[in-house]
N, CA, C and O of each residue as an XYZ file, in Angstrom:
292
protein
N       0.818     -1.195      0.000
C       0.000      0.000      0.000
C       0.857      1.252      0.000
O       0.430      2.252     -0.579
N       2.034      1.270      0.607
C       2.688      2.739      0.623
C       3.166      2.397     -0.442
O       2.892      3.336     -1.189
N       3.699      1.672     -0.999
C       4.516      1.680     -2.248
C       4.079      2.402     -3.648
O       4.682      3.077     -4.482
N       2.459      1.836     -3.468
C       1.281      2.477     -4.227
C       1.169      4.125     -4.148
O       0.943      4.890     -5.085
N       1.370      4.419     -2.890
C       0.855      5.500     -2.817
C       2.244      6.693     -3.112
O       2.172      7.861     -3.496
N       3.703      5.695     -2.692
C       4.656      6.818     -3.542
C       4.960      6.718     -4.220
O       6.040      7.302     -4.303
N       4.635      6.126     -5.227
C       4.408      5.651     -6.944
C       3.177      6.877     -7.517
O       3.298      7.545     -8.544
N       2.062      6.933     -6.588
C       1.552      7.806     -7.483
C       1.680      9.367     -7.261
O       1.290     10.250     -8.025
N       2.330      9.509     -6.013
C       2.961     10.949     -5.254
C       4.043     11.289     -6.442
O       3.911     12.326     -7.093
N       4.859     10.594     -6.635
C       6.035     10.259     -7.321
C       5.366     10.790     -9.103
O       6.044     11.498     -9.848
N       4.027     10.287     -9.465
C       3.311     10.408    -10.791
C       2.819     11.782    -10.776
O       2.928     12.314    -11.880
N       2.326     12.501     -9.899
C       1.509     14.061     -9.530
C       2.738     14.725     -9.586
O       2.750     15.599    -10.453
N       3.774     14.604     -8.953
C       5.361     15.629     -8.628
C       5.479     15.387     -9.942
O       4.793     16.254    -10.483
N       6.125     14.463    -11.047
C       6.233     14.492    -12.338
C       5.287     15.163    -13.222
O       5.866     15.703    -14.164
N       4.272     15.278    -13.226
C       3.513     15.719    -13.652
C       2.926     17.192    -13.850
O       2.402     17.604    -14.885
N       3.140     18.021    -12.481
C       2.469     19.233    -12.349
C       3.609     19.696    -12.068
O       4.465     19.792    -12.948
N       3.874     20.121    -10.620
C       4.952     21.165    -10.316
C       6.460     20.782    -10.570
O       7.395     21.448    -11.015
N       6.383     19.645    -10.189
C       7.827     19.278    -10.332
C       8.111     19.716    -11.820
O       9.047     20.500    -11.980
N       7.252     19.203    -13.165
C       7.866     19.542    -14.240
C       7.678     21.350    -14.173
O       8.727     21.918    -14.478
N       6.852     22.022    -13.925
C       7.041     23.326    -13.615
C       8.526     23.801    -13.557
O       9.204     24.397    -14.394
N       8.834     23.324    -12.232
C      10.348     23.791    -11.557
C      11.602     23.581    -12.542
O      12.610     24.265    -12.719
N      11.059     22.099    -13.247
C      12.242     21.980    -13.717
C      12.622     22.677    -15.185
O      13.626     22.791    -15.888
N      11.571     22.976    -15.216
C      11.391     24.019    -17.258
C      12.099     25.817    -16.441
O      12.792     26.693    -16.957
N      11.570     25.714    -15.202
C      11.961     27.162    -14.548
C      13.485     27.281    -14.404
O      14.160     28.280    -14.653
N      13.985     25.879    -13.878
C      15.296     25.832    -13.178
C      16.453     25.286    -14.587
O      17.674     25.164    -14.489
N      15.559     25.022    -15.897
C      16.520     25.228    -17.264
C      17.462     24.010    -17.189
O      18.659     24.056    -17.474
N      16.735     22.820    -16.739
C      17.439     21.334    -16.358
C      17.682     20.678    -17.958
O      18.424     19.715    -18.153
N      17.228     21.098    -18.608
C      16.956     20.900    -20.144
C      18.899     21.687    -21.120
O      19.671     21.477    -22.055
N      18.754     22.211    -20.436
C      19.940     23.693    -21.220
C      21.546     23.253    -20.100
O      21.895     22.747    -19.034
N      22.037     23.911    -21.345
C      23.817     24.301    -20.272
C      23.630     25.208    -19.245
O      23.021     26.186    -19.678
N      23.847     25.284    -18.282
C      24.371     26.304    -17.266
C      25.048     27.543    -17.483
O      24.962     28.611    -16.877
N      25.831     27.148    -18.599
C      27.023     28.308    -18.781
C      26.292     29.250    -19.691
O      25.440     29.223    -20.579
N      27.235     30.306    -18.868
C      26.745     31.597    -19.659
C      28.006     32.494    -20.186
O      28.616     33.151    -19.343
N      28.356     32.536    -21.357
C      29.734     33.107    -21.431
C      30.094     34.235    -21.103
O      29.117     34.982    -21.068
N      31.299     34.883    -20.765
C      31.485     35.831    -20.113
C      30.458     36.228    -18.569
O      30.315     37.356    -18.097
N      30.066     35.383    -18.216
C      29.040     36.211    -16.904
C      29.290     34.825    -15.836
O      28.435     33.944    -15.754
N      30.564     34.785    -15.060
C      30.543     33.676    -14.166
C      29.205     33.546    -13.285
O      28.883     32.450    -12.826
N      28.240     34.994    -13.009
C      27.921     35.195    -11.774
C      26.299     34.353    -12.549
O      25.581     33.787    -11.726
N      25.978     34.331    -13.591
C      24.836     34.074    -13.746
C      24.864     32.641    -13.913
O      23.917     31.907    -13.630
N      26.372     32.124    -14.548
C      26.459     30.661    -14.997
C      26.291     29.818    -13.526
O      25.837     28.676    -13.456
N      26.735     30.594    -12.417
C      26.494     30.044    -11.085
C      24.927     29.776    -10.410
O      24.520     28.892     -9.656
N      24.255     30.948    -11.036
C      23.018     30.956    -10.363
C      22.178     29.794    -11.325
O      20.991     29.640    -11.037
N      22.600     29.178    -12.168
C      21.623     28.909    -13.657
C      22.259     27.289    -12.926
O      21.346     26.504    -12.666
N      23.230     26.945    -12.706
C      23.790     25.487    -11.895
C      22.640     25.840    -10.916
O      21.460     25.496    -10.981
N      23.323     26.678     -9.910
C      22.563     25.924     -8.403
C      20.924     25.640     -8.705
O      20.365     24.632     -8.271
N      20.413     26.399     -9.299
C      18.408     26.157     -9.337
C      19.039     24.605    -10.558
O      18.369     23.615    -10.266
N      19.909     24.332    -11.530
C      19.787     22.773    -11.685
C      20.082     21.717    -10.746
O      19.935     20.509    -10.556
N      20.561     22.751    -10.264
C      21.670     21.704     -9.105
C      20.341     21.346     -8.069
O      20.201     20.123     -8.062
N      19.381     21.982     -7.242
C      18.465     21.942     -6.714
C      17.565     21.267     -7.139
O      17.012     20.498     -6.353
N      17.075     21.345     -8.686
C      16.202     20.097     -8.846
C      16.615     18.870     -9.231
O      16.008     17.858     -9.581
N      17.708     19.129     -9.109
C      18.206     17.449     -9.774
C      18.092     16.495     -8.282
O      17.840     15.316     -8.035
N      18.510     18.025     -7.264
C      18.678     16.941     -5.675
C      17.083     16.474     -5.259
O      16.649     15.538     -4.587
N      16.285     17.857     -6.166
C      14.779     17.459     -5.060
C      14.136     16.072     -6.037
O      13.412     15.313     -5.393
N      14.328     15.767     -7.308
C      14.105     14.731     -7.957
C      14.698     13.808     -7.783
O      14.248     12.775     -8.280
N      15.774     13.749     -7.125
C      16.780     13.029     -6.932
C      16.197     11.978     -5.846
O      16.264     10.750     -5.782
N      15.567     13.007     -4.978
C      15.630     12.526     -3.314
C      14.015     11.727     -3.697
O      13.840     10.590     -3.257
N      12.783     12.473     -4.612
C      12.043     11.526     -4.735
C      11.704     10.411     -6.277
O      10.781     10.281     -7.081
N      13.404      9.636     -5.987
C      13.673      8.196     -6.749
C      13.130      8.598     -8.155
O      12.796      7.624     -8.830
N      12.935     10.071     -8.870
C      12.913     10.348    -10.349
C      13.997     10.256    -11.322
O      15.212     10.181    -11.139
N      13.484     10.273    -12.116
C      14.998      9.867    -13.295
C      14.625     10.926    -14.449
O      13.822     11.761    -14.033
N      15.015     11.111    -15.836
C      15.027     11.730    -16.747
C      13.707     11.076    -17.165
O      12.584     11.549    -17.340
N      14.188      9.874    -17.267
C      12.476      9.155    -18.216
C      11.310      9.859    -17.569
O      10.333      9.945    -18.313
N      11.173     10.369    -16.403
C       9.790     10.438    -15.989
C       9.252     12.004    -16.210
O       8.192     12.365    -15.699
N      10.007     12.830    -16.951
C      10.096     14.124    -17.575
C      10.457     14.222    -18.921
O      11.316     14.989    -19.357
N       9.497     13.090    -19.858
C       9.766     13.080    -21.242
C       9.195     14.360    -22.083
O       9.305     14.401    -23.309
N       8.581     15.393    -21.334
C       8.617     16.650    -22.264
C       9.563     17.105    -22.351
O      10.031     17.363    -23.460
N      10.296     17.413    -21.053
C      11.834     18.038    -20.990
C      12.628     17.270    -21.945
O      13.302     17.851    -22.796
N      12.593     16.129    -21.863
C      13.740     15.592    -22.802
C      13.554     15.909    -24.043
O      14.405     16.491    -24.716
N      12.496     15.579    -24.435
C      11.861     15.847    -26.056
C      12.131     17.462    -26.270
O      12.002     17.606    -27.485
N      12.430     18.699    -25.715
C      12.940     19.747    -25.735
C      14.016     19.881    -25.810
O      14.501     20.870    -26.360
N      14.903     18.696    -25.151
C      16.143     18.776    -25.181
C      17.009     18.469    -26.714
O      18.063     18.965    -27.112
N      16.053     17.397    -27.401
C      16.425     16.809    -28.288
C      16.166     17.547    -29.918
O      16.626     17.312    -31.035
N      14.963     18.760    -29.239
C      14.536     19.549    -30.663
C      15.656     20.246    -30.876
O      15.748     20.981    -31.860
């Protein structure tokens, strides 16, 4: 029964906000920004942040196949 239920917690976070955050936080794109260390830093840490908060609930790339399919256009 819990397994169920963070399987589908896990399906809603993929789905709504989580993919939100992660189109916001530019998980799709390079970090770097040439000439501007200060922005290439800020453009990591918000990836760096969702990779940990997806990270922490057992998501992978597959489960954000719009992002990828953006990645690939």
């Amino acid at each position: 029964m819990a397994a169920q239920r963070l399987a589908q917690a896990r399906a809603r976070a993929a789905g709504g906000p989580l993919l939100d955050l992660a189109k916001y936080c530019n998980v799709s794109t390079t970090s770097f920004v040439a000439g501007d260390p200060h922005q290439t830093a800020l453009n990591e840490g918000r990836r760096d942040t969702f990779n940990h908060i997806a990270e922490m609930l057992g998501l992978t790339p597959a489960d954000f196949p719009d992002i990828v399919k953006e990645q690939d256009a």
